[in-house]
N, C-alpha and C positions, 0 to 999 in steps of 0.2 A: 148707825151708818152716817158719814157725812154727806153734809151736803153737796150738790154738784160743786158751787161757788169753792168750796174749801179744797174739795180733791183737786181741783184744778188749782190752786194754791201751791199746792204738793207737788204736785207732776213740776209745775216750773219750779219749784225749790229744791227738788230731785235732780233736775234736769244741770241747772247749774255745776251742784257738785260735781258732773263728769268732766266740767273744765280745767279741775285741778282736783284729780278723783283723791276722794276719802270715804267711799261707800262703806266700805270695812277697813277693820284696824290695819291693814298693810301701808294706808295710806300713801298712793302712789305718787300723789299729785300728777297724774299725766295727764292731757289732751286729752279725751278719748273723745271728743268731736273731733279733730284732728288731725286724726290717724295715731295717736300716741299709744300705745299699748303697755299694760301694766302687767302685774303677775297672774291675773287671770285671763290676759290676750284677748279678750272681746272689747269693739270700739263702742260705741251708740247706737249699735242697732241689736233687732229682738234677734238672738239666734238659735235656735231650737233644735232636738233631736230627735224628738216625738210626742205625741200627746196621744191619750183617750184613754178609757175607762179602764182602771187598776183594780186589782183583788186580793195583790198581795201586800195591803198597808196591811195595818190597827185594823183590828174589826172594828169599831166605831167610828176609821173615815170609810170604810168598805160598805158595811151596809147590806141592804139585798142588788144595788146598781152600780156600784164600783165609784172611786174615786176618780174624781175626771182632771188624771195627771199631765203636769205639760212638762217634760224634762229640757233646762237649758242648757246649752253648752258653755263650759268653760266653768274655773273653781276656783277661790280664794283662798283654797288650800292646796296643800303639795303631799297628801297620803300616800307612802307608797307602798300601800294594799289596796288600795280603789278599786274596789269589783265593774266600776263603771269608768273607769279608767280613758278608753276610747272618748266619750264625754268630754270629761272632767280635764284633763289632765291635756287632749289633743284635740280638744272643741272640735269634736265632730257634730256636723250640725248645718242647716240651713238657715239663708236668713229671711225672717218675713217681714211684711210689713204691719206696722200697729195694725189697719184693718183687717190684717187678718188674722192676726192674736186676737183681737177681740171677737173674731166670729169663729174661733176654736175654740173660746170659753161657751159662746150662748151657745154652739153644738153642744159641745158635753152635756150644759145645762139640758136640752134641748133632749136628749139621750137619755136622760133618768140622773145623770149620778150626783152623788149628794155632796159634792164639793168641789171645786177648784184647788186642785192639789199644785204648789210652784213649786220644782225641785229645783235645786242649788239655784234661788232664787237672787241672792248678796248684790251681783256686781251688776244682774240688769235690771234692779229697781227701777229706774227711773223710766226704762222703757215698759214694764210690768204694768206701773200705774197710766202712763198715758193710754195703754191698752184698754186697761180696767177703766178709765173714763170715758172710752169712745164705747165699751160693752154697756155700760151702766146708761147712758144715753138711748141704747136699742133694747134694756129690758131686763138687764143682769141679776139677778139676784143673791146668787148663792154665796154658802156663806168660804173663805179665801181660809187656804191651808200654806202655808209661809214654813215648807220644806227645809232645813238648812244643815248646814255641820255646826251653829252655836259658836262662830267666830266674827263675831258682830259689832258693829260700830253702833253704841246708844244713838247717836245723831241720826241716824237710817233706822233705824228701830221708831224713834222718837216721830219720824216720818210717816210711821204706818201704824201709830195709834187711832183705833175707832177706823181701820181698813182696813187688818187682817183680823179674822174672827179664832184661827188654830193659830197657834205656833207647836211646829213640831221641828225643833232643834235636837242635836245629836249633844250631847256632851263625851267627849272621845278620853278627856286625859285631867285627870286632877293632878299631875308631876311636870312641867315646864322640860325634864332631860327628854324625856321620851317626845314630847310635842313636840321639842324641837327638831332629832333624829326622823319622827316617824309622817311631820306632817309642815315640817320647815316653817312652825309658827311655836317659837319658847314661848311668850306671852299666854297662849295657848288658855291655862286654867284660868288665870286671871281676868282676862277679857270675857269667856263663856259666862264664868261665875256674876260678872256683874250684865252681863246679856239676858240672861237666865230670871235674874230680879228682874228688869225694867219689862219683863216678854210676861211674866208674872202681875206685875202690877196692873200690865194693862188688860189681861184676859183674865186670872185669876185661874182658878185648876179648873179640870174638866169637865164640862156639863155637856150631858147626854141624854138625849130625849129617850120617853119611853119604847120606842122602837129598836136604841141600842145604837144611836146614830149619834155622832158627837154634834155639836153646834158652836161651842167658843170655852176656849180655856186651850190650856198648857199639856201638851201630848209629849213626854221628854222618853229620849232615846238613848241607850247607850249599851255601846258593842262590847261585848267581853271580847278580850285579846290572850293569846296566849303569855303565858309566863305571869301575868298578874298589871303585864304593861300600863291596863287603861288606869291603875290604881281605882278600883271597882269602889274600896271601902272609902276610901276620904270619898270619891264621886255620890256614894248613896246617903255620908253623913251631912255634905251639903247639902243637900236635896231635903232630905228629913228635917235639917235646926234650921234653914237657914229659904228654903224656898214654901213648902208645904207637905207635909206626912200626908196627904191627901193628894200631890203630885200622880198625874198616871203617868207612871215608867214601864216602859219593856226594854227587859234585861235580854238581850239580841246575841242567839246562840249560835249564829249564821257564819262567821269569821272562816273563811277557808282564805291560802294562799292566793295574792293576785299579783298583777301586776309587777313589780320591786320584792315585792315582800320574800322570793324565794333564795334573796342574799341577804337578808335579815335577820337569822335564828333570832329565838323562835320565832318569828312571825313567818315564817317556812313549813308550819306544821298546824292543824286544825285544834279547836280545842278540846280536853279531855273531859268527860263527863265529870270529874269530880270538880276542877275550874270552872264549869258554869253551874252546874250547882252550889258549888261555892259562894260564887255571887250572887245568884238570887237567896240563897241564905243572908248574907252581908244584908245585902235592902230588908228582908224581912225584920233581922236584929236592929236596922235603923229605925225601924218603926215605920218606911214606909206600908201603906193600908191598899194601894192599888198597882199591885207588880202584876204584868202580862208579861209570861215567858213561859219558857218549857223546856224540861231536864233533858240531856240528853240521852242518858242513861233507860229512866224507864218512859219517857216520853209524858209525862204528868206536869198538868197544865196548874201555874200559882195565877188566880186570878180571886182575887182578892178586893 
């Protein structure tokens, strides 16, 4: 854990970048003290959609007390399947103030649950951590789960080493055509792929106490898509040569139509039991050793 002295380092080295924002690779450069607004539409303040104890992560941030999730609004991507779309895409959401972000963390804390879950966490980093230093002043503890899609700026990474204890990033697309169509980011694999290392370096894989509860490491996601879109097999070879065959991955069998997606074939239609068993075969054949998913077919759980 850092020091107070240091996080407070961070917060105002955070803070600046929203003057001429480069939190993620879109790199906007706008204002957002301002009023400037970038592809994600939220200015410098915390703006939120809800928070408190979750049960539908990872069983290892869930636990016996739930993860104590705070979703923010607004997204440095442009999906258009977002099941959470209202969010993400139309920042629905309220604004609070720092003290009271930080006395939504020490409730959860407060509550039982065994983490600080930050969903689509990217573009209010800076206001995240100045939260996170006025909690840590009243008593904070727990260990920080840095929720994201895996389209990440090293520099803002680089920000939150020795401050977030999970990274639980999505890896969506190893093929740039379809990143670009499905999420208005072609950069897309390249930027996660070196995300994915530096989120790596700083947590290493997943370490879970003997109760089943995670504590610090690398919690990696990725949604099967219809037709083979997310390119399932280059996404699990990276992961295997190139991150760690010890990687916990859940192969995500959840994909139904949302938002856009029903002018999209396929991404118009759910996936077929052979396509996600397909994939979590692919991870097996990588060699990765810790797949969480489940066939759709007979309902049989790879946890390995």
């Amino acid at each position: 854990m850092l020091t107070e002295a240091e996080l407070a380092r961070r917060v105002e080295a955070a803070e600046k970048v929203l003057r001429h924002c480069r939190l993620c690779p879109r790199a906007c450069e706008v204002d957002r003290t301002d009023g400037e607004k970038g592809f994600c539409r939220i200015l410098d303040k915390h703006v939120v959609s809800s928070w408190g104890p979750h049960f539908g992560e990872e069983r290892p941030l869930v636990g016996r007390s739930g993860s104590g999730t705070i979703f923010f609004a607004g997204c440095n991507l442009g999906c258009i399947f977002c099941q959470n779309w209202q969010i993400s895409h139309a920042a629905e959401g309220a604004e609070v103030s720092t003290e009271r972000l930080a006395d939504v963390m020490l409730e959860l804390q407060d509550g039982g649950c065994h983490n600080i879950n930050f969903v689509t966490p990217t573009h209010q980093t800076p206001m995240i951590l100045r939260a996170l230093l006025v909690a840590r002043k009243a008593g904070f503890r727990l260990p920080l789960v840095y929720n994201c899609g895996g389209y990440e700026s090293l520099d803002t990474l680089k920000l939150l080493d020795w401050i977030v204890d999970i990274y639980m990033p999505d890896f969506k697309y190893s093929d740039p055509g379809p990143a670009k169509k499905y999420s208005k980011a072609a950069d897309y694999p390249q930027v996660a792929r070196a995300a994915l290392k530096e989120m790596h370096r700083q947590v290493g894989d997943l370490v879970i106490d003997p109760g089943g509860v995670a504590l610090r490491g690398l919690l990696l996601r990725h949604l099967v898509l219809p037709g083979g879109l997310a390119g399932t097999g280059e996404v699990v070879r990276f992961v295997a040569e190139e991150i760690s065959k010890d990687t916990y991955i859940n192969i995500m069998d959840q994909y139904h139509p949302c938002y856009k997606a029903f002018e999209h074939p396929p991404l118009d239609r759910g996936l077929t039991a052979g396509e996600y068993e397909g994939a979590v075969r692919m991870a097996l054949d990588a060699g990765l050793k810790r797949i969480d998913g489940i066939t759709v077919s007979r309902r049989v759980r790879f946890s390995l």
